[in-house]
mmCIF file of the C-alpha atoms, coordinates in Angstrom:
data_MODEL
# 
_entry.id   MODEL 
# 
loop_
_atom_site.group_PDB 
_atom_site.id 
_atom_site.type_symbol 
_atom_site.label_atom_id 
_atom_site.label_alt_id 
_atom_site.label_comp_id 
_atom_site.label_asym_id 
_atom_site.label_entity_id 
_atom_site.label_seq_id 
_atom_site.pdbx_PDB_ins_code 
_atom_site.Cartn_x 
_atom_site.Cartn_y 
_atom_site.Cartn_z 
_atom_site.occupancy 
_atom_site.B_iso_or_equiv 
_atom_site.pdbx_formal_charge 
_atom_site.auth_seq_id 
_atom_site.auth_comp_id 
_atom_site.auth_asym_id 
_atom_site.auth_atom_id 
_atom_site.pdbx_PDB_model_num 
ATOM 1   C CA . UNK A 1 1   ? 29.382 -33.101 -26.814 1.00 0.00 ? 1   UNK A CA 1 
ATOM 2   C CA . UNK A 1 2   ? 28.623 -30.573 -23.523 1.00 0.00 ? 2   UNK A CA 1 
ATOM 3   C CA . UNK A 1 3   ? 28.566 -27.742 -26.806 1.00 0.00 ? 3   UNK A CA 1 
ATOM 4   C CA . UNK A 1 4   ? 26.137 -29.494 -28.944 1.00 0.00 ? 4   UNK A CA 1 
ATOM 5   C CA . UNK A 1 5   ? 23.675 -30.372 -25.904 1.00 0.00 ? 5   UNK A CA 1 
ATOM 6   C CA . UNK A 1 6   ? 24.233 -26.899 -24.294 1.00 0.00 ? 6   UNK A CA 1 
ATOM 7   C CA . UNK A 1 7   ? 23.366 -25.525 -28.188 1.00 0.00 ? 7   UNK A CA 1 
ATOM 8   C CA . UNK A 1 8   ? 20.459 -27.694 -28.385 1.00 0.00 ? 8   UNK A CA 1 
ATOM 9   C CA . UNK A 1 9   ? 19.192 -25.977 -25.390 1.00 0.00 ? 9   UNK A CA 1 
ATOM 10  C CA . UNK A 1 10  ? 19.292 -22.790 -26.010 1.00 0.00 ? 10  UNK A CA 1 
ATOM 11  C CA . UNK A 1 11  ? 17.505 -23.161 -29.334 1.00 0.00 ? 11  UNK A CA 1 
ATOM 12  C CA . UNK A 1 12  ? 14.752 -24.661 -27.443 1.00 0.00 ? 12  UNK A CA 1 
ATOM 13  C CA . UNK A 1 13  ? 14.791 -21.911 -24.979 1.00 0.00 ? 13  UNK A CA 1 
ATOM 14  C CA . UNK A 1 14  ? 14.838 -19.674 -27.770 1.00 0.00 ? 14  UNK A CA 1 
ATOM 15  C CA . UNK A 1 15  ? 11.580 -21.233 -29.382 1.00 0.00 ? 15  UNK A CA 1 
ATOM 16  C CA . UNK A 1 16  ? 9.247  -22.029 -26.760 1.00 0.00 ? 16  UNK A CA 1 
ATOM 17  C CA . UNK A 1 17  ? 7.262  -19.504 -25.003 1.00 0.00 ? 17  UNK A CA 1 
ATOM 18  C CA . UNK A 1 18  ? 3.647  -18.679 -26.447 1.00 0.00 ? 18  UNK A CA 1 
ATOM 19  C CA . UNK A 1 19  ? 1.240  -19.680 -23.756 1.00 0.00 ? 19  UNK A CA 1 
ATOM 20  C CA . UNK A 1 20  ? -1.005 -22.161 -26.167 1.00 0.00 ? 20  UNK A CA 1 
ATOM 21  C CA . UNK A 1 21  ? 2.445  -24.022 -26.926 1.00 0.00 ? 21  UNK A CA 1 
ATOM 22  C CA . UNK A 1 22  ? 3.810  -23.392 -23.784 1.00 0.00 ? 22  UNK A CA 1 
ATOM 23  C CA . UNK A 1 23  ? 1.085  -25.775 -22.643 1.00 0.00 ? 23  UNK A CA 1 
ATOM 24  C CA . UNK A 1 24  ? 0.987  -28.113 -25.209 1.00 0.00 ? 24  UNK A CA 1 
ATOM 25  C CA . UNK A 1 25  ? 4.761  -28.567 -24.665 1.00 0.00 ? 25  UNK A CA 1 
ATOM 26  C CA . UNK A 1 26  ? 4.368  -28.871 -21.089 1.00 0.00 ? 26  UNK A CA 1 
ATOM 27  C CA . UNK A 1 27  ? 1.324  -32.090 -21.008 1.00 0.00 ? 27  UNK A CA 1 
ATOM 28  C CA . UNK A 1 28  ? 3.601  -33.501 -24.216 1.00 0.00 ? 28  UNK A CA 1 
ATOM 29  C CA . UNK A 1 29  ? 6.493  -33.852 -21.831 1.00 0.00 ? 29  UNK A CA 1 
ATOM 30  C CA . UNK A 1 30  ? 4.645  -34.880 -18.800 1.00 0.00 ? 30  UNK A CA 1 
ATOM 31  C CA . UNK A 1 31  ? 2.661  -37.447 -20.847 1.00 0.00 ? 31  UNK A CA 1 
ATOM 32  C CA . UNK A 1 32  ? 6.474  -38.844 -22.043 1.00 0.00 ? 32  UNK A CA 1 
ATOM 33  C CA . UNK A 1 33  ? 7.854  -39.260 -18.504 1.00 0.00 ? 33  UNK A CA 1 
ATOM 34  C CA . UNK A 1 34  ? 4.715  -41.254 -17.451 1.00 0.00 ? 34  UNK A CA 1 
ATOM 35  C CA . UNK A 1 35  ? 5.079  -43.577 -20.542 1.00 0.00 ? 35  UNK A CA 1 
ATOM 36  C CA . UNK A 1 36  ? 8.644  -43.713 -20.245 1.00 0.00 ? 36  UNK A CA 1 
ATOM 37  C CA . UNK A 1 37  ? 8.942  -44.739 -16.487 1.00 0.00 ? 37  UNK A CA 1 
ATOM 38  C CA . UNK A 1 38  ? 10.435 -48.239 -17.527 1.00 0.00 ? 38  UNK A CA 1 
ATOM 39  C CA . UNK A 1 39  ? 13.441 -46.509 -19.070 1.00 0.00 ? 39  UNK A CA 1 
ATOM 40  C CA . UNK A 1 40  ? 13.471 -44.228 -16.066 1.00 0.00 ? 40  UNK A CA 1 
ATOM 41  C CA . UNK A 1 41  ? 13.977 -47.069 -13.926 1.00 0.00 ? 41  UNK A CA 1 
ATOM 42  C CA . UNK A 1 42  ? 16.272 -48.821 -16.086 1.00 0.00 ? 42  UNK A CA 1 
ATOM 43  C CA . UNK A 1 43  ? 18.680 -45.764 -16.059 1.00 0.00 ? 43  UNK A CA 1 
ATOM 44  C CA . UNK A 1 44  ? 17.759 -45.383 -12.033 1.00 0.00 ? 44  UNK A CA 1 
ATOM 45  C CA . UNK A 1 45  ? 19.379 -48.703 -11.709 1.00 0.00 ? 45  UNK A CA 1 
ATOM 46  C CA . UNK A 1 46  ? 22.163 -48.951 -14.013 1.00 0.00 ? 46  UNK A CA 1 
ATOM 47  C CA . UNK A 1 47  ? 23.131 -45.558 -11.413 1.00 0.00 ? 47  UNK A CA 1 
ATOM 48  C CA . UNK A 1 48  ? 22.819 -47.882 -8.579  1.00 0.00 ? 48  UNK A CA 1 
ATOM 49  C CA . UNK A 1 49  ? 20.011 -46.367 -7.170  1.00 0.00 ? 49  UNK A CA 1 
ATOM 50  C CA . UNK A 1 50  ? 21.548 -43.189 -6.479  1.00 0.00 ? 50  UNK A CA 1 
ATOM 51  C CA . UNK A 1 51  ? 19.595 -40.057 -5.793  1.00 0.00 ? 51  UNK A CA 1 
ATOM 52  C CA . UNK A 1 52  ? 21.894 -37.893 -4.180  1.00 0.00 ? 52  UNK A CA 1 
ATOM 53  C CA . UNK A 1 53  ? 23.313 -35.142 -6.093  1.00 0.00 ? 53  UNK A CA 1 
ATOM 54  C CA . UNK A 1 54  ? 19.869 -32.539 -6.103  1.00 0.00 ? 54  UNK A CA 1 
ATOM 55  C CA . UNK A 1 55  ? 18.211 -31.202 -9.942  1.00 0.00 ? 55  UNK A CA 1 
ATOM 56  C CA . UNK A 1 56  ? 20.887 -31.748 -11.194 1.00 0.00 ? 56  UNK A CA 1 
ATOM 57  C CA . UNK A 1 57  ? 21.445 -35.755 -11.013 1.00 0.00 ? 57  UNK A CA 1 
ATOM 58  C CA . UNK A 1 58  ? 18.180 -36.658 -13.214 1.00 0.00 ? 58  UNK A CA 1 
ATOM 59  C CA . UNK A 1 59  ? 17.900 -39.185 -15.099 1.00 0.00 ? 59  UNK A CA 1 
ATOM 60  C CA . UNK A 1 60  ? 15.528 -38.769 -18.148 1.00 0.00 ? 60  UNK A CA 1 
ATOM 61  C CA . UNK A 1 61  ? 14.365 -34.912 -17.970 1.00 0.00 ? 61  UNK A CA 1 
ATOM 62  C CA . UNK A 1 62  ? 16.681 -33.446 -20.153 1.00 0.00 ? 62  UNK A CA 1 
ATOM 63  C CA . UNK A 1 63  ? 15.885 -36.224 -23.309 1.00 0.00 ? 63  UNK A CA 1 
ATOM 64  C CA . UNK A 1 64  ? 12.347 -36.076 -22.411 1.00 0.00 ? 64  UNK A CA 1 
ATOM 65  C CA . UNK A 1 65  ? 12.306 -32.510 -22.772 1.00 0.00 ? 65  UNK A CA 1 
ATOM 66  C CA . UNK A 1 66  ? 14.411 -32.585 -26.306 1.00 0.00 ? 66  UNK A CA 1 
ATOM 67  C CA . UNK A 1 67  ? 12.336 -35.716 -27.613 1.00 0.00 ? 67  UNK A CA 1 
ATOM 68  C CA . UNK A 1 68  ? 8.782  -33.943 -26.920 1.00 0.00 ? 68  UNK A CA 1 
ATOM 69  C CA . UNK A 1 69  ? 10.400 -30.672 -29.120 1.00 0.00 ? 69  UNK A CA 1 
ATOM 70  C CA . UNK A 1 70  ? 11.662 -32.396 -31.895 1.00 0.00 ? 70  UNK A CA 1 
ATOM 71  C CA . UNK A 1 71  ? 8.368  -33.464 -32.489 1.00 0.00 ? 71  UNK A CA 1 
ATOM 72  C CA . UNK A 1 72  ? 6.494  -30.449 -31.951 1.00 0.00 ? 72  UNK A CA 1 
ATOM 73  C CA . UNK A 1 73  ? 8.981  -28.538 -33.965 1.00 0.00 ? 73  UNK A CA 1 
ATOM 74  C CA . UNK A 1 74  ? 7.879  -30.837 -37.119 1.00 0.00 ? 74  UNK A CA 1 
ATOM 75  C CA . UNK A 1 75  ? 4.231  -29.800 -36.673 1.00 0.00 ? 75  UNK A CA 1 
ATOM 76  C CA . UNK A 1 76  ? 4.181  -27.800 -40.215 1.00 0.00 ? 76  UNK A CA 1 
ATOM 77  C CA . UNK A 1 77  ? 1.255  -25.643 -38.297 1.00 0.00 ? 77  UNK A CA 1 
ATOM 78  C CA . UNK A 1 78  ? 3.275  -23.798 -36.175 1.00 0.00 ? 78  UNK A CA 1 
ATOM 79  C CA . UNK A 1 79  ? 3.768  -20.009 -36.473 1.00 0.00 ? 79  UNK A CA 1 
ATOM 80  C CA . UNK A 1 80  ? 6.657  -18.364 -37.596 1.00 0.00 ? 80  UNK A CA 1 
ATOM 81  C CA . UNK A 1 81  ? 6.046  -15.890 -34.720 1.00 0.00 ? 81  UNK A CA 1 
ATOM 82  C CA . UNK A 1 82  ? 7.404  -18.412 -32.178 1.00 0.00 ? 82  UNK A CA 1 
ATOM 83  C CA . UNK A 1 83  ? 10.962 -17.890 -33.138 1.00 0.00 ? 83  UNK A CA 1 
ATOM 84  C CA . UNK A 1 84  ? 10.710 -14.502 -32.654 1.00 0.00 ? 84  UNK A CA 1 
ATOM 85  C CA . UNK A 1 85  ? 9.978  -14.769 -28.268 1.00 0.00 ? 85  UNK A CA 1 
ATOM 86  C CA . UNK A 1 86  ? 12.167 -13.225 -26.063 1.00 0.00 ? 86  UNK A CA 1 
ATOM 87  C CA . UNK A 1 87  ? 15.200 -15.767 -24.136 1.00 0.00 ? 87  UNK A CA 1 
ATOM 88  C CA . UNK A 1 88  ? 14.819 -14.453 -20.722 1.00 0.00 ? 88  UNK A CA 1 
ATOM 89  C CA . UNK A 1 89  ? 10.529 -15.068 -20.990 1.00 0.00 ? 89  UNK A CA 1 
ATOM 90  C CA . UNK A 1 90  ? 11.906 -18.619 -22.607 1.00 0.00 ? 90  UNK A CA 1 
ATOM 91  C CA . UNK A 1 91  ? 14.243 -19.802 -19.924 1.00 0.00 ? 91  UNK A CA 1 
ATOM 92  C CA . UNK A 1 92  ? 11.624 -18.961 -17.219 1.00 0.00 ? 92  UNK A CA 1 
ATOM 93  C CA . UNK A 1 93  ? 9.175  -21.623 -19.482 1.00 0.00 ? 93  UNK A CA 1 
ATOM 94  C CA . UNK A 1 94  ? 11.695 -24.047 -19.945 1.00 0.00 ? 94  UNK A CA 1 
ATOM 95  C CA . UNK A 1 95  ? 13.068 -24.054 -16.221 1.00 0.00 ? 95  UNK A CA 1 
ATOM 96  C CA . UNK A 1 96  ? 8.920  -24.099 -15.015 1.00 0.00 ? 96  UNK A CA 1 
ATOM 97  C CA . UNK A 1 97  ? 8.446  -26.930 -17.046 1.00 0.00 ? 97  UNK A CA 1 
ATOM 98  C CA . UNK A 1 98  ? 12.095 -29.001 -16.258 1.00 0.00 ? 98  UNK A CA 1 
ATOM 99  C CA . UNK A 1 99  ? 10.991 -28.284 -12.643 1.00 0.00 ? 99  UNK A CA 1 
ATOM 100 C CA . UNK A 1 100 ? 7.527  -30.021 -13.023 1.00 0.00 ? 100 UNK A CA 1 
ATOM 101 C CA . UNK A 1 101 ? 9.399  -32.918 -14.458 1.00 0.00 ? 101 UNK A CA 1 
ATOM 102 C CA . UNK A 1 102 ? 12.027 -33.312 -12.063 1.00 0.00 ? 102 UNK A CA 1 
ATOM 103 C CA . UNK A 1 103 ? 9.528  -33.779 -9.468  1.00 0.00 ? 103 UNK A CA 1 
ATOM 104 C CA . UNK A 1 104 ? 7.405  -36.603 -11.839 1.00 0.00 ? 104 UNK A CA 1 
ATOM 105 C CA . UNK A 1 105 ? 10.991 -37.869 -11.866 1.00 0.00 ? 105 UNK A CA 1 
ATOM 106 C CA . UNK A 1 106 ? 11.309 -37.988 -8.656  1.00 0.00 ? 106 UNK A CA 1 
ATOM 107 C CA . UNK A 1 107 ? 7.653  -39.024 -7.423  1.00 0.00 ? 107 UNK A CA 1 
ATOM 108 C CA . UNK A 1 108 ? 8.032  -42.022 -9.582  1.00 0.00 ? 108 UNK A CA 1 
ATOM 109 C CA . UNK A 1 109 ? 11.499 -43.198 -8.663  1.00 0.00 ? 109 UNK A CA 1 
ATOM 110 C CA . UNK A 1 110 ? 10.114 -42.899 -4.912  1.00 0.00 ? 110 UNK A CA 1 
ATOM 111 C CA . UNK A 1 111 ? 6.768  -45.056 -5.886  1.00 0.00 ? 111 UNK A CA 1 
ATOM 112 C CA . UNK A 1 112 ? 9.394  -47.599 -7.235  1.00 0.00 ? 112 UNK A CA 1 
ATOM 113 C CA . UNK A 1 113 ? 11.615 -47.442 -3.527  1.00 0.00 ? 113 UNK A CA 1 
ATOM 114 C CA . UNK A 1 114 ? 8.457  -47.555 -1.902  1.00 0.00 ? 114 UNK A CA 1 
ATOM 115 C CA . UNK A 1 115 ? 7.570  -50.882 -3.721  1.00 0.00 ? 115 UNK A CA 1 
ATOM 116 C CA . UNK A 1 116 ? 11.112 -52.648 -3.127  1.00 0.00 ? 116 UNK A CA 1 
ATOM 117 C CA . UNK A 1 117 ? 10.809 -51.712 0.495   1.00 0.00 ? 117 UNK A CA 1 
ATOM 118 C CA . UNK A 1 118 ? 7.499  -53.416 0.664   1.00 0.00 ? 118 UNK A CA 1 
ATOM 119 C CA . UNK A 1 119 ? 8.485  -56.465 -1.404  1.00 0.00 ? 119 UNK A CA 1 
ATOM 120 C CA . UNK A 1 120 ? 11.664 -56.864 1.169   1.00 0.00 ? 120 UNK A CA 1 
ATOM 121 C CA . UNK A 1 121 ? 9.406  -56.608 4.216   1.00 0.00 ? 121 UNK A CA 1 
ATOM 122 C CA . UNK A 1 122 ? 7.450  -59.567 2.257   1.00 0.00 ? 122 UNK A CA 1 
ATOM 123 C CA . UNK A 1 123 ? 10.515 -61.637 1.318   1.00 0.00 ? 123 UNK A CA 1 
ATOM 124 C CA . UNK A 1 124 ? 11.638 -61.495 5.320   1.00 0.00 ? 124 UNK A CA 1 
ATOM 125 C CA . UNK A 1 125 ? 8.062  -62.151 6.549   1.00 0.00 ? 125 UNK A CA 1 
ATOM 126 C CA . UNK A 1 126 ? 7.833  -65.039 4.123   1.00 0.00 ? 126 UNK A CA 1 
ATOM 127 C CA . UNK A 1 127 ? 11.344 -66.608 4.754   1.00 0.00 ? 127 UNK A CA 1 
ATOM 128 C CA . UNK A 1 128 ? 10.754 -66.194 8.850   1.00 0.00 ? 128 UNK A CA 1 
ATOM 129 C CA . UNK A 1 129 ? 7.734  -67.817 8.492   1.00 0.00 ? 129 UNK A CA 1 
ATOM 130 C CA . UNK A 1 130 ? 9.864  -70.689 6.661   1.00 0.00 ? 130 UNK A CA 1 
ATOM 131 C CA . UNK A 1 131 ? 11.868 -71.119 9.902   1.00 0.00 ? 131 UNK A CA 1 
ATOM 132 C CA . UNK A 1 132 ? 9.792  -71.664 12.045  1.00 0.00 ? 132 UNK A CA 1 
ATOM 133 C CA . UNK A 1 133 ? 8.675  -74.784 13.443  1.00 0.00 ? 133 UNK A CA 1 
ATOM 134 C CA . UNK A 1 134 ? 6.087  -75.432 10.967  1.00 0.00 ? 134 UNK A CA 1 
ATOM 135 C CA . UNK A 1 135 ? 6.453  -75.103 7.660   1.00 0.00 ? 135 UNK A CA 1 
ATOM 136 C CA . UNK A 1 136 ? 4.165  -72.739 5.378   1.00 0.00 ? 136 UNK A CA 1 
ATOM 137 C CA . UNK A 1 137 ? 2.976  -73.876 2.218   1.00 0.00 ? 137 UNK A CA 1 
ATOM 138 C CA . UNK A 1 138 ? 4.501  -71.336 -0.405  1.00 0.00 ? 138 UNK A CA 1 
ATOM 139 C CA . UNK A 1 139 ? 2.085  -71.271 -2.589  1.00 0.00 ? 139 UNK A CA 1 
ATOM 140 C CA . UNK A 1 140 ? -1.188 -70.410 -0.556  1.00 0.00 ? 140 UNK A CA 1 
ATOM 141 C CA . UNK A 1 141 ? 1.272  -68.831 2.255   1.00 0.00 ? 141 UNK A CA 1 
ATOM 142 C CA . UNK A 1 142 ? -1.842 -70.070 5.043   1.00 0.00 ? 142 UNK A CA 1 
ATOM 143 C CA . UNK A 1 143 ? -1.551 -73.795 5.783   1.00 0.00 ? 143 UNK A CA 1 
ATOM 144 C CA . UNK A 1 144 ? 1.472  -76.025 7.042   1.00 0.00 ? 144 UNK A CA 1 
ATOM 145 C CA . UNK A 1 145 ? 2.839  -78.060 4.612   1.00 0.00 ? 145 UNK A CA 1 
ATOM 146 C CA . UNK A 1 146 ? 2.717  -81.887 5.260   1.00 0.00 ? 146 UNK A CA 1 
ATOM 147 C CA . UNK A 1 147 ? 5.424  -84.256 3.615   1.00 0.00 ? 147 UNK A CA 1 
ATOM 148 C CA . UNK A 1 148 ? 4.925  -88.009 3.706   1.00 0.00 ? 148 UNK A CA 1 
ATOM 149 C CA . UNK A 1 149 ? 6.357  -90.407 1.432   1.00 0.00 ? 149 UNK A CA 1 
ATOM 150 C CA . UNK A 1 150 ? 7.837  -87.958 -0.626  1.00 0.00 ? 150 UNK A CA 1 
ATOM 151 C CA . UNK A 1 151 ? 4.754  -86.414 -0.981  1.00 0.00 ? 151 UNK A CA 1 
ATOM 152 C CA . UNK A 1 152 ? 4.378  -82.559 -0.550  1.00 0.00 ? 152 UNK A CA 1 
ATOM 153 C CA . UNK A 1 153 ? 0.518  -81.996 0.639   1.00 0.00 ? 153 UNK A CA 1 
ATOM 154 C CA . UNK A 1 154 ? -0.913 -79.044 1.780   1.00 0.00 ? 154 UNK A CA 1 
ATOM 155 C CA . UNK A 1 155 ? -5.096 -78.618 2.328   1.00 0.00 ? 155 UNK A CA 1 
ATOM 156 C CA . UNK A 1 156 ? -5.078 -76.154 -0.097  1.00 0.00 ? 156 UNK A CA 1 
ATOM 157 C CA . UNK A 1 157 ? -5.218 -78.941 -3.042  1.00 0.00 ? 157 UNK A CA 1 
ATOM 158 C CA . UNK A 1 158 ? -1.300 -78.859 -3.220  1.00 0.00 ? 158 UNK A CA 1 
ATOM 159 C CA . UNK A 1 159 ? -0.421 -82.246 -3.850  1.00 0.00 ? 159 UNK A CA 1 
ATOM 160 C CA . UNK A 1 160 ? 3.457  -82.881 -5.244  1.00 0.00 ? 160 UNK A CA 1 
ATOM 161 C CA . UNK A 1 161 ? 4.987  -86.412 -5.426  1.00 0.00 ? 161 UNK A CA 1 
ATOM 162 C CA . UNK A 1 162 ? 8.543  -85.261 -5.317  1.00 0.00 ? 162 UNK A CA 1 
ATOM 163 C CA . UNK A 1 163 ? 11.591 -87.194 -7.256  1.00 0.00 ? 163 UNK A CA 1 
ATOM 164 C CA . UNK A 1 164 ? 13.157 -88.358 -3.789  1.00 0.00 ? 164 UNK A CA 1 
ATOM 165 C CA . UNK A 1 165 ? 11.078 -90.822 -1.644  1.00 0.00 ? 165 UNK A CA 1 
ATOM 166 C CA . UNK A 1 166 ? 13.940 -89.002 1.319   1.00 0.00 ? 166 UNK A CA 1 
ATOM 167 C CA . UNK A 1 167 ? 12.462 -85.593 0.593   1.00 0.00 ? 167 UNK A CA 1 
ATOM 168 C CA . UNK A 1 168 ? 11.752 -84.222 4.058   1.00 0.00 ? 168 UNK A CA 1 
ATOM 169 C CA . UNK A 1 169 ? 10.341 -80.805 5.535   1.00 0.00 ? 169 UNK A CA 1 
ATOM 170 C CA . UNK A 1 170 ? 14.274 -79.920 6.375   1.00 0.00 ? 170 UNK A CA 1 
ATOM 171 C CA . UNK A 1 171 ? 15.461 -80.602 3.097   1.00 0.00 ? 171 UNK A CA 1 
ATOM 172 C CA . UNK A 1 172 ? 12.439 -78.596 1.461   1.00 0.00 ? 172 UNK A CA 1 
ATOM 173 C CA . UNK A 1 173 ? 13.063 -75.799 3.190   1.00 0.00 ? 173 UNK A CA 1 
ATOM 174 C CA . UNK A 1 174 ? 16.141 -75.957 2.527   1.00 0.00 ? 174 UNK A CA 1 
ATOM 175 C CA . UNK A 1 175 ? 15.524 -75.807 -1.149  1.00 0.00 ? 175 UNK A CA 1 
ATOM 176 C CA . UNK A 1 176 ? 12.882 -73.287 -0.973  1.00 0.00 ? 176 UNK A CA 1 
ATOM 177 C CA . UNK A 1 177 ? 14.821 -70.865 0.841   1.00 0.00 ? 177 UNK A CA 1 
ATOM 178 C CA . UNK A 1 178 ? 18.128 -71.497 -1.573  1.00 0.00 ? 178 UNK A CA 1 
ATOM 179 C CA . UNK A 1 179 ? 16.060 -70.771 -4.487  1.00 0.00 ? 179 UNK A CA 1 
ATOM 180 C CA . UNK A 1 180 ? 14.229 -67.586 -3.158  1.00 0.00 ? 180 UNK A CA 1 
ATOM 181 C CA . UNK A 1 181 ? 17.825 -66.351 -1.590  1.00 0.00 ? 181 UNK A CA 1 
ATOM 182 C CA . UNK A 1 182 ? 19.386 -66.908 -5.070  1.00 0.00 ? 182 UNK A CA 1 
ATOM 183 C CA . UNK A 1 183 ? 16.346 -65.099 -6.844  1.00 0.00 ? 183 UNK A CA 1 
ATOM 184 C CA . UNK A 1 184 ? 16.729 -62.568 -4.395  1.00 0.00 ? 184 UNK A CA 1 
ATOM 185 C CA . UNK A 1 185 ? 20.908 -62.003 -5.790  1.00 0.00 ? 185 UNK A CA 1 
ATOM 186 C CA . UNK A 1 186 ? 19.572 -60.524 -8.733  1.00 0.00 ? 186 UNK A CA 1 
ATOM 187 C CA . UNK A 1 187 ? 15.480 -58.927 -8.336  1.00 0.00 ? 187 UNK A CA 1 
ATOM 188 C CA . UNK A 1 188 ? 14.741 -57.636 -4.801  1.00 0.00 ? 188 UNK A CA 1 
ATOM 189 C CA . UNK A 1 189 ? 11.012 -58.071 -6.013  1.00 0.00 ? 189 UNK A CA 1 
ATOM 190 C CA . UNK A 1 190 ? 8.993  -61.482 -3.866  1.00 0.00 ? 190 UNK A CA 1 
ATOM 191 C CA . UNK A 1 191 ? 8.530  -64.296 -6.479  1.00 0.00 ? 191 UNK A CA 1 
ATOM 192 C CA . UNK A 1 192 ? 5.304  -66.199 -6.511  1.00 0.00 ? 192 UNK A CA 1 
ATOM 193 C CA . UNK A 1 193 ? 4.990  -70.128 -6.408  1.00 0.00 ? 193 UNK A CA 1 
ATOM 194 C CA . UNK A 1 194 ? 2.160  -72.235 -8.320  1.00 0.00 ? 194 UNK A CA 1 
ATOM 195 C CA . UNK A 1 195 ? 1.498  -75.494 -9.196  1.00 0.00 ? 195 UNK A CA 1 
ATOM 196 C CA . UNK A 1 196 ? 1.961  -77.042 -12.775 1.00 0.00 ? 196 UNK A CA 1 
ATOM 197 C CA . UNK A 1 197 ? 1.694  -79.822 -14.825 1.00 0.00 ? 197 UNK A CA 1 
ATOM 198 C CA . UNK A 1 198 ? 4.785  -81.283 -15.976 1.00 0.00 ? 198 UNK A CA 1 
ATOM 199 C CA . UNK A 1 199 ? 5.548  -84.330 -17.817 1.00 0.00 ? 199 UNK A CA 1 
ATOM 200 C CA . UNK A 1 200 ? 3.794  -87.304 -17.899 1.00 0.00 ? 200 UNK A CA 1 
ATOM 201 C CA . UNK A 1 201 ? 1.019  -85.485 -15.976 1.00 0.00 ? 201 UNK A CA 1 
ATOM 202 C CA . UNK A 1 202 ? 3.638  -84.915 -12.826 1.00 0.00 ? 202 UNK A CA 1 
ATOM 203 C CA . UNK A 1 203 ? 2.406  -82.003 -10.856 1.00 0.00 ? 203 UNK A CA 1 
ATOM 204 C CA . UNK A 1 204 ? 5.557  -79.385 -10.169 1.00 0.00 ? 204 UNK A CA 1 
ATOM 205 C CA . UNK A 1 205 ? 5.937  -76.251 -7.476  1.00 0.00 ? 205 UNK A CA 1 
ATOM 206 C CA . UNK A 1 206 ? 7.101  -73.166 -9.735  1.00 0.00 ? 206 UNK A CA 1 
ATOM 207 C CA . UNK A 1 207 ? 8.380  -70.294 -8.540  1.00 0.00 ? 207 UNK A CA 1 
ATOM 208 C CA . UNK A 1 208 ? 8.531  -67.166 -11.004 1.00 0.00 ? 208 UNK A CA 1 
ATOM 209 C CA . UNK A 1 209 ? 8.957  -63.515 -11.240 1.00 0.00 ? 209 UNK A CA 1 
ATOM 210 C CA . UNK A 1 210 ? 7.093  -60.555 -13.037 1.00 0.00 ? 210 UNK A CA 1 
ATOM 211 C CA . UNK A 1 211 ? 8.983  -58.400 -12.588 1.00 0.00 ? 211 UNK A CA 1 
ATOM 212 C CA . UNK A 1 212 ? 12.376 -60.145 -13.721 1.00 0.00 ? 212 UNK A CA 1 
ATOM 213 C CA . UNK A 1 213 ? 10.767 -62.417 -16.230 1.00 0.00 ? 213 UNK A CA 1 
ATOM 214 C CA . UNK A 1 214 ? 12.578 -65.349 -14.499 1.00 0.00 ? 214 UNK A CA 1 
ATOM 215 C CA . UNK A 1 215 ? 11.149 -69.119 -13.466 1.00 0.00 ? 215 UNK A CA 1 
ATOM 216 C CA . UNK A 1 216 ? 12.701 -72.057 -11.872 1.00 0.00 ? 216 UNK A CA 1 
ATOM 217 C CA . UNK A 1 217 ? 11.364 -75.421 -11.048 1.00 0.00 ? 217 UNK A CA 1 
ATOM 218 C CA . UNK A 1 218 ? 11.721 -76.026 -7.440  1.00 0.00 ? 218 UNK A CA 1 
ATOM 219 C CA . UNK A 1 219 ? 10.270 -79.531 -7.066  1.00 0.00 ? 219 UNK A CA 1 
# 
């Protein structure tokens, strides 16, 4: 397998060179990493999240690279003049042009940290805010909640006649912060809460997640 790959590279060191395709290859690969930063960050997490290792421990260069000449190299266009380019002129292109994507690997990977950090500085924020003596409606995340009745109110039109006359502000919170902390087991992204209709016209607080495609019905 290390043969095949390490003969698939040198045929495409062997082949790319000319400055007009030299550039073409180069925005053709760049232009794949940006469109293929979900599958980056799929393969960044099956990893664990692990950055450590230098060049050498990327992720998606290598394919991205190899994908991007395969379909050049059907382009019937082409000259025949490419094959004849010197290796040691071809290696310095290649390794120019696996630098420049190392570092798109790299920028993105560290846009995606940068997000999770903020997302867990929002999660804490919101689930301090929780704690405290008065509790904060999730869903506007501005006014204290009120619960009377069974009734979860909140001045910013939420309005939730719950399924337990009992239901208190303790017991809310409770099950607000069980279902964000059991969210948070799997997607270290913040889930959002709204307000929709149920059955028989029964307003319900749901919280959901982009970024996991997940919901849950909290009350």
């Amino acid at each position: 397998m290390a043969e095949g790959s390490g003969s698939r590279r040198r045929s495409l060191y062997k082949l790319v060179g000319s400055p007009p395709w030299k550039e073409a290859f180069r925005q053709g690969c760049l232009e794949r990493m940006r469109k293929s930063r979900d599958r980056l960050l799929n393969k960044y997490r099956q990893a664990g999240g692990n950055m450590s290792g230098g060049p050498q421990n990327t992720f998606l260069v290598q394919e991205v690279m190899e994908e991007e000449w395969n379909v050049l190299q059907s382009v019937e266009s082409w000259p025949e003049a490419l094959a004849q380019l010197e290796e040691p002129l071809d290696l310095a292109v290649l390794e120019e042009i696996q630098q420049e994507l190392i570092d798109q690997e790299q920028s993105i990977i560290s846009e995606y940290e940068r997000s999770l950090q903020f997302d867990e500085e929002c999660l804490s924020v919101m689930l301090a805010e929780w704690e405290a003596n008065s509790l904060i409606c999730p869903v506007c995340t501005k006014y204290n909640l009120r619960i009377a009745s069974g009734v979860v109110m909140c001045q910013c039109g939420l309005y939730i006649p719950s399924h337990s006359p009992e239901m208190t502000e303790q017991k809310f919170r409770a099950c607000l912060e069980d279902s964000v902390n059991e969210h948070g087991a799997h997607c270290p992204h913040t889930p959002a809460f709204s307000v929709t209709e149920g059955t028989e016209e029964k307003s319900s607080l749901l919280m959901s997640c982009l970024a996991c495609d997940t919901w849950a019905v909290i009350l």
